[in-house]
Structure formats: structure tokens, C-alpha cells
C-alpha positions in Angstrom: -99.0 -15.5 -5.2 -102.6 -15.1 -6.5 -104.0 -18.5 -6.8 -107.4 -18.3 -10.3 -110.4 -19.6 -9.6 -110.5 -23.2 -9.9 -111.9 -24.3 -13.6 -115.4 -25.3 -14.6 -116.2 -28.6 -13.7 -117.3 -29.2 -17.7 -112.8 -28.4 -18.3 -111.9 -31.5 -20.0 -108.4 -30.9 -20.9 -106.0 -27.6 -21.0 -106.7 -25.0 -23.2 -110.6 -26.3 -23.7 -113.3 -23.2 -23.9 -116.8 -23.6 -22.3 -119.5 -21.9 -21.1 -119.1 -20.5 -17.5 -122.8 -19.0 -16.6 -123.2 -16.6 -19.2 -119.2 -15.8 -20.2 -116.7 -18.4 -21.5 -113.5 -19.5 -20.1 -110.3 -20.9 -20.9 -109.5 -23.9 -18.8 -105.8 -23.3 -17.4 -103.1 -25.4 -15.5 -103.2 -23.0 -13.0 -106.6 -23.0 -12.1 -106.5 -26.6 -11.5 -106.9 -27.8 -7.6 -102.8 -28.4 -7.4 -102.1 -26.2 -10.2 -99.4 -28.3 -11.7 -98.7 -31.6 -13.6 -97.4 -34.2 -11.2 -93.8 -35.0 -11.4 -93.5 -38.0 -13.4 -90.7 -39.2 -13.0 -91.1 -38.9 -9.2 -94.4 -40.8 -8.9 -93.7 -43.2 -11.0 -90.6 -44.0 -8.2 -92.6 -44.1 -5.7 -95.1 -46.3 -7.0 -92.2 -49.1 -8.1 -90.8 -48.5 -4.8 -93.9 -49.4 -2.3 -94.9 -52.5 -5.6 -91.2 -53.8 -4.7 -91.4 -53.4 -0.7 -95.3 -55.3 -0.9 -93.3 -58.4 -2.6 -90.8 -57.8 -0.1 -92.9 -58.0 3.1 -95.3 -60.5 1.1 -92.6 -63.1 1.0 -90.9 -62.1 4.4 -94.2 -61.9 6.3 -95.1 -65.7 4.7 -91.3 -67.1 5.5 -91.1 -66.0 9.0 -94.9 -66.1 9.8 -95.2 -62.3 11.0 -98.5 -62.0 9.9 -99.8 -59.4 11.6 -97.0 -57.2 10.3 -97.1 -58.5 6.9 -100.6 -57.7 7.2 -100.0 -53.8 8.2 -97.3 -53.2 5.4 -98.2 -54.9 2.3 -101.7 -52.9 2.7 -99.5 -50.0 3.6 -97.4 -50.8 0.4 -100.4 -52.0 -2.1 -102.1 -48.4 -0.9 -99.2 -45.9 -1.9 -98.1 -47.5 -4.5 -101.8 -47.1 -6.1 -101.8 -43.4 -4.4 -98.6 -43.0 -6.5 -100.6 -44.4 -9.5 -103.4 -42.0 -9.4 -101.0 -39.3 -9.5 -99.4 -40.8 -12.8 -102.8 -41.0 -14.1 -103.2 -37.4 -13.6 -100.2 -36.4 -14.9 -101.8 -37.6 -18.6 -105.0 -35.8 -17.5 -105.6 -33.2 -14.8 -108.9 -33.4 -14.9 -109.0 -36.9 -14.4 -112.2 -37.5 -12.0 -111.5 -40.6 -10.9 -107.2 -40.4 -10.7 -108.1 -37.6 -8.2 -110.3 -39.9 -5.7 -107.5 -42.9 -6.0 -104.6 -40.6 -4.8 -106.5 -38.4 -2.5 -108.1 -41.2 -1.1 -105.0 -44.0 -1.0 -102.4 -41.0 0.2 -104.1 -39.7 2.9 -105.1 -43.6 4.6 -102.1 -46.0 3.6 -99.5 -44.2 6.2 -102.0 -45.8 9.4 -101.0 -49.3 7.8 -97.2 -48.4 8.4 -98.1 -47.0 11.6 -100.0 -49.8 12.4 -96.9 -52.4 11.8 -94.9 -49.8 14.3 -97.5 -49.9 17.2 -97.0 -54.1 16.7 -93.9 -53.4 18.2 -94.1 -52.7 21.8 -96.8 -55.6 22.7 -93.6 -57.8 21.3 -90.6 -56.0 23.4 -92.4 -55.8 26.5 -92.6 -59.9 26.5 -89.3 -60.2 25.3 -88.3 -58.1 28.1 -90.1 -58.3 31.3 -93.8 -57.6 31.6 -93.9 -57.0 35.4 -92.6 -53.2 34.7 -95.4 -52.6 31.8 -97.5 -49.9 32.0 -99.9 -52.2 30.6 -100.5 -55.4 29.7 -98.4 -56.3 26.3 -101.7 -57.3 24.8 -102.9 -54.0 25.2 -100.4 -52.3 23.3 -101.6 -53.6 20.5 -105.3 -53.7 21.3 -105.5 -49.6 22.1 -103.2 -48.8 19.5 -104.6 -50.7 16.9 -108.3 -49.5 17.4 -107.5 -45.7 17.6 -105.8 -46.3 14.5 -108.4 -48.1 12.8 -110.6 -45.0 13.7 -108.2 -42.7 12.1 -108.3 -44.6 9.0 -111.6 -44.8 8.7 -111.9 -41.4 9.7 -109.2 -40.0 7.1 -110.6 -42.6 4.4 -114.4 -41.5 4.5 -113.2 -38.2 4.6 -111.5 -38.3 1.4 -114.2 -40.1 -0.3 -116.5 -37.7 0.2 -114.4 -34.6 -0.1 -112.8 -35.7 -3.5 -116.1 -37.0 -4.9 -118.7 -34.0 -3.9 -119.5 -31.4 -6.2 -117.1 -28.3 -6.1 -118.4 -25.4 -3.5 -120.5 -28.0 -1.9 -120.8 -28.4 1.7 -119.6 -32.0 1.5 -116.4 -30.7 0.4 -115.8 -29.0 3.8 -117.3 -32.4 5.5 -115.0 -34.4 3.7 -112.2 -31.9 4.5 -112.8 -31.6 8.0 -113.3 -35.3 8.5 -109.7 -36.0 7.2 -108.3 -33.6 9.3 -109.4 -34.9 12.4 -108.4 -38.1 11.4 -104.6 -37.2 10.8 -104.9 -35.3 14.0 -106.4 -38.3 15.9 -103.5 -40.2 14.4 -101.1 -37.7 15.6 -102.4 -38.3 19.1 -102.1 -42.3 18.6 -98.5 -41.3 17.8 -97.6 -39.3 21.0 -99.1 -41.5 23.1 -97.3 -44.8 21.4 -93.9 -42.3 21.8 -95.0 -41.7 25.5 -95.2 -45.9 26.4 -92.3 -46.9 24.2 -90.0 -44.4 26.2 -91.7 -45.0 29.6 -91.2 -48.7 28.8 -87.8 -48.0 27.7 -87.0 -46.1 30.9 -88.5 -48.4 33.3 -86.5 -51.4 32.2 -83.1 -49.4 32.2 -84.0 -49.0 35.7 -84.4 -52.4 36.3 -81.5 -54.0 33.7 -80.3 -55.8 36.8 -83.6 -57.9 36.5 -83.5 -58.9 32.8 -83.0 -62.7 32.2 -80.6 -64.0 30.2 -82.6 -64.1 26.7 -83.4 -60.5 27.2 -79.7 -59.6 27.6 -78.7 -61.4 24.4 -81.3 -60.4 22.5 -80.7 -56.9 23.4 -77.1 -57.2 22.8 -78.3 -58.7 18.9 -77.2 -56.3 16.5 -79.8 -57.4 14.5 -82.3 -56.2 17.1 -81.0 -53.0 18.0 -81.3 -52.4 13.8 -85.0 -53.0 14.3 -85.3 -50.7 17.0 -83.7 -48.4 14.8 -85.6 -48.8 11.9 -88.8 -48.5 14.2 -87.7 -45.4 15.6 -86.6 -43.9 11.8 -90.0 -45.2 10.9 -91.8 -43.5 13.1 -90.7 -40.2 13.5 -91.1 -40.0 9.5 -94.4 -41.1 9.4 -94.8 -38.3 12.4 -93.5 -35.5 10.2 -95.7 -36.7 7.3 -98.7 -36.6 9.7 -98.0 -33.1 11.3 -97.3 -32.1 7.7 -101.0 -32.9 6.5 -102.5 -31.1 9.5 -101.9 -27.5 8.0 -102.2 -28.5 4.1 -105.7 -29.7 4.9 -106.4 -27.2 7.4 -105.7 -24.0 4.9 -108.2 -25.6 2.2 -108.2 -26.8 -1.3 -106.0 -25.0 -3.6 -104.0 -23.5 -0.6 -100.5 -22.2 -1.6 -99.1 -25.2 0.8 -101.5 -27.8 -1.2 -100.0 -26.3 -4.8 -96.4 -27.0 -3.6 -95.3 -30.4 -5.2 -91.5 -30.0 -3.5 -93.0 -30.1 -0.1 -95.4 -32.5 -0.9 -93.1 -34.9 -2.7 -90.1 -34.4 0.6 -93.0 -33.9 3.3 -95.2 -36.8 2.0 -93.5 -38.7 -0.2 -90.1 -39.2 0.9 -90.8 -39.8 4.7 -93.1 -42.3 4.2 -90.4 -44.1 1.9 -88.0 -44.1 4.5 -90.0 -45.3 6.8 -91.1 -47.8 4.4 -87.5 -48.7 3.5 -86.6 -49.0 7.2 -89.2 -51.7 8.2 -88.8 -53.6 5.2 -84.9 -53.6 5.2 -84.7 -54.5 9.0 -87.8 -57.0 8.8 -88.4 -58.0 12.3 -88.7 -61.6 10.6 -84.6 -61.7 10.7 -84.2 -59.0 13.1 -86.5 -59.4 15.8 -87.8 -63.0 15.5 -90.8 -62.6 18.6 -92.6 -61.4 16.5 -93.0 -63.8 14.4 -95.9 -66.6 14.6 -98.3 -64.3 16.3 -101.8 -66.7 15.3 -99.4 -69.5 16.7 -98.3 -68.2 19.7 -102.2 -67.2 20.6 -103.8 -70.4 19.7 -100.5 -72.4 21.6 -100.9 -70.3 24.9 -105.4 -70.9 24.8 -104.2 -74.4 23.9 -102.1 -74.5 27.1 -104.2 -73.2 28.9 -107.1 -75.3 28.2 -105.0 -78.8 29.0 -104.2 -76.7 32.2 -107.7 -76.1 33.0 -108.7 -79.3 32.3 -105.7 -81.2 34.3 -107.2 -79.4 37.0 -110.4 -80.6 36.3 -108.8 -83.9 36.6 -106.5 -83.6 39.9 -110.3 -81.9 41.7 -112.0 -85.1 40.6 -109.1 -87.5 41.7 -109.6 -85.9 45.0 -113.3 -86.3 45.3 -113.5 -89.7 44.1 -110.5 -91.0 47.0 -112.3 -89.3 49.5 
């Protein structure tokens, strides 16, 4: 398939003639960066689908207190969902500047929110289950996982900023490009190594069911929970796919055949991230896995604790000197 040259940045709309150096061309659909309209009907789905799961996780995360989570999926949510709108926008004009930079720039950042509600995960299961057989510290699931993620974001994020912003056959293009591809493929590698500790963990306390208290054995033995873990597994390996998906459509360049495929985009990009969206939000850990819950409380309660025990102790040491 021989792909045009893309258009003149002066193209306005289909069909427009301007003044190319010293010839004149016609501004085509095909010579657009994707090449096609985007598939109304399709985006416009997508975009009342992640609107209805943010109210979803909005009211969920502010019932059962899972703030953190709520946190991770409504920006998740909010972020396709105005991806998905961008897309609409340049479906009533391809040439739309600034419909461009929303999608680009909103598609390529909003699945490390989803991620990030994933990785809140195993800090929760390890102290559910028994943290003497961690790896790690639970808090450090979350603190590791977290961080590289953020950089990923912020890598992927800048990157499409400038990439979708700079002027075409600039060197910030190629910036902008390469910057988002390392941050998909620093996300990739968050991904394997949350997939490495969630099985090790996994292993390690099969080993050891004999150990497991009481609580641990019921809850495991929840349907409810093992739902979760189902929907965090589902989750995952979508937002994998979509991850290892972007790698090579970013790799090969702008107006790549793989970038000008709207079927693969749509099943590659769109669709996993929905079910993985669909399968956190339907199996909220808010009625499914209930630890995670009240995360700000359960921190200030256990400094709180701590603090009376410190100063009990403070107390009993003074008791002591005084009677002697």
C-alpha cells in the first residue's frame, strides 16, 4: 500500500487547493496522518462508556472510601473518555489542530491510571494474607509501582505534547515520538515486574496455605474476592496487550500502515482498555475486596497507634525513673 505525502499544513478541509512551494495541491483523505475519518459511531461508544464508568467509580470510590482507587480510575475514565472525544472532533474535521493533541495526548497516558488502580492491588492482598512471605514490604508495592508509573506517564504525556504540537518534519516530532515510546515501554516493564511479584506472591503463599489465619481463608474462599482477582487479572493482561500493541505503532512512525489501521486500533486500543475498564469497575474492590477500602484511614489510624504507643512508653520509662 503506497501511503501520499502527508498534506500541507495550510489543508483546511478535504478537497481545499493551496499553494505547496511553487505547485498547488489537492488536500486528500488519504494524505492525512491516519488517512481515514474516525469511526463515529465507535468513538462516540467509547467515550459514553469510560463518562458512565467515571460516575461509576465516582460514587463507589466515595461509598466505600477506596480512594486511592477511585483516584486511579475516574482519571483513567475522565482521560479516555476525552481521548474518545477528540477523535469525534476529528471525525467533523481532520484537520482539526487541536482534536489531534486531545486524543493523541489523553490515549496514549490515561491506560497508566488503570494500571495504576491494578498495582493498588498487591500492597492490599499481601496484608490480607500474610506479610512474613512478601517479597517486600506491602507498602512497597505500591510505592515502586506507583513511581515507575508516574514516570511513564509523564514520559508518554510530554511526549505526545510535543510530538502532536511541533511543526511537521521537525525534529521535535521525532523527540516527541521517541519519548512516548519509551514511556509505553517503561510501562511494559512496570507490568512484567508487577506480573513477576503477584505470582511469586501467589506461589509463596500456596506454599504456606497451612499458615493462613482464619480471615484469610474466608476471604479467599469469598466469591466476591476471587471475582476481583479475576477482574484484576482480565484487567491487566488487556491493558498489557494494549501496551505491547503501541510499542510497534509508535515505533514504525507517523503515517505507518499499522498507525492508518482503525480495526486494529479500535480492537488493539480501544476494546482492551474497555474490558479492563469494565472488569474493575464491575467487580469494584469496594464490594468485592473491602481491604481496600479506607486507605487515608487505615494510615492515619496505624501513625495514630503508634504514637499513643510511643508515648505510653514514654510514660511506663518515666514511671520507672520516678519509683526508683
Amino acid at each position: 500500500m503506497t501511503i501520499p505525502p502527508i498534506n500541507p499544513e495550510s489543508c483546511s478541509y478535504i478537497g481545499e487547493v493551496v499553494q505547496w512551494g511553487p505547485y498547488e495541491r489537492v488536500c486528500t483523505l488519504e494524505a492525512t496522518l491516519y488517512g481515514y475519518y474516525p469511526n463515529l459511531g465507535v468513538n462516540a461508544f467509547f467515550t459514553a462508556f469510560f463518562a458512565i464508568c467515571f460516575i461509576w467509580n465516582l460514587f463507589c470510590g466515595i461509598r466505600y472510601k477506596t480512594w486511592t482507587y477511585m483516584i486511579a480510575l475516574c482519571f483513567g475514565c475522565a482521560g479516555e473518555a476525552v481521548g474518545y472525544g477528540g477523535r469525534i472532533m476529528m471525525y467533523n474535521d481532520v484537520f482539526d489542530d487541536n482534536a489531534f493533541t486531545i486524543q493523541i495526548c489523553c490515549l496514549i497516558v490515561s491506560p497508566a491510571f488503570i494500571s495504576a488502580g491494578i498495582y493498588l492491588t498487591l500492597k492490599h492482598i499481601t496484608m490480607s494474607f500474610g506479610e512474613s512471605w512478601s517479597r517486600l514490604k506491602p507498602v512497597w508495592y505500591t510505592r515502586l509501582f506507583i513511581t515507575g508509573d508516574i514516570f511513564s506517564l509523564v514520559l508518554q504525556g510530554a511526549g505526545g505534547g510535543i510530538a502532536s504540537t511541533a511543526p511537521d518534519g521537525s525534529n521535535l516530532t521525532d523527540i516527541g515520538t521517541n519519548m512516548m515510546i519509551a514511556g509505553v515501554v517503561f510501562q511494559v516493564v512496570i507490568l512484567l515486574f508487577f506480573g513477576y511479584f503477584l505470582v511469586e506472591y501467589t506461589v509463596r503463599t500456596y506454599r504456606r496455605r497451612d499458615q493462613l489465619s482464619a480471615s484469610a481463608m474466608t476471604l479467599f474462599q469469598k466469591t466476591s474476592f476471587r471475582l476481583f482477582m479475576g477482574a484484576v487479572i482480565v484487567a491487566y493482561v488487556g491493558v498489557f496487550i494494549r501496551c505491547i500493541y503501541r510499542v510497534p505503532e509508535l515505533a514504525l512512525g507517523w503515517m505507518s500502515e499499522l498507525m492508518r489501521n482503525e480495526v486494529e486500533f479500535i480492537v488493539l486500543e480501544g476494546v482492551m482498555i474497555v474490558i479492563s475498564v469494565l472488569a474493575l469497575t464491575v467487580f469494584h474492590p469496594g464490594y468485592c475486596f473491602p481491604a481496600l477500602g479506607s486507605t487515608f484511614s487505615k494510615s492515619k489510624a496505624a501513625k495514630r497507634e503508634k504514637s499513643l504507643g510511643s508515648d505510653a512508653d514514654a510514660d511506663v520509662e518515666m514511671m520507672a525513673s520516678n519509683q526508683k
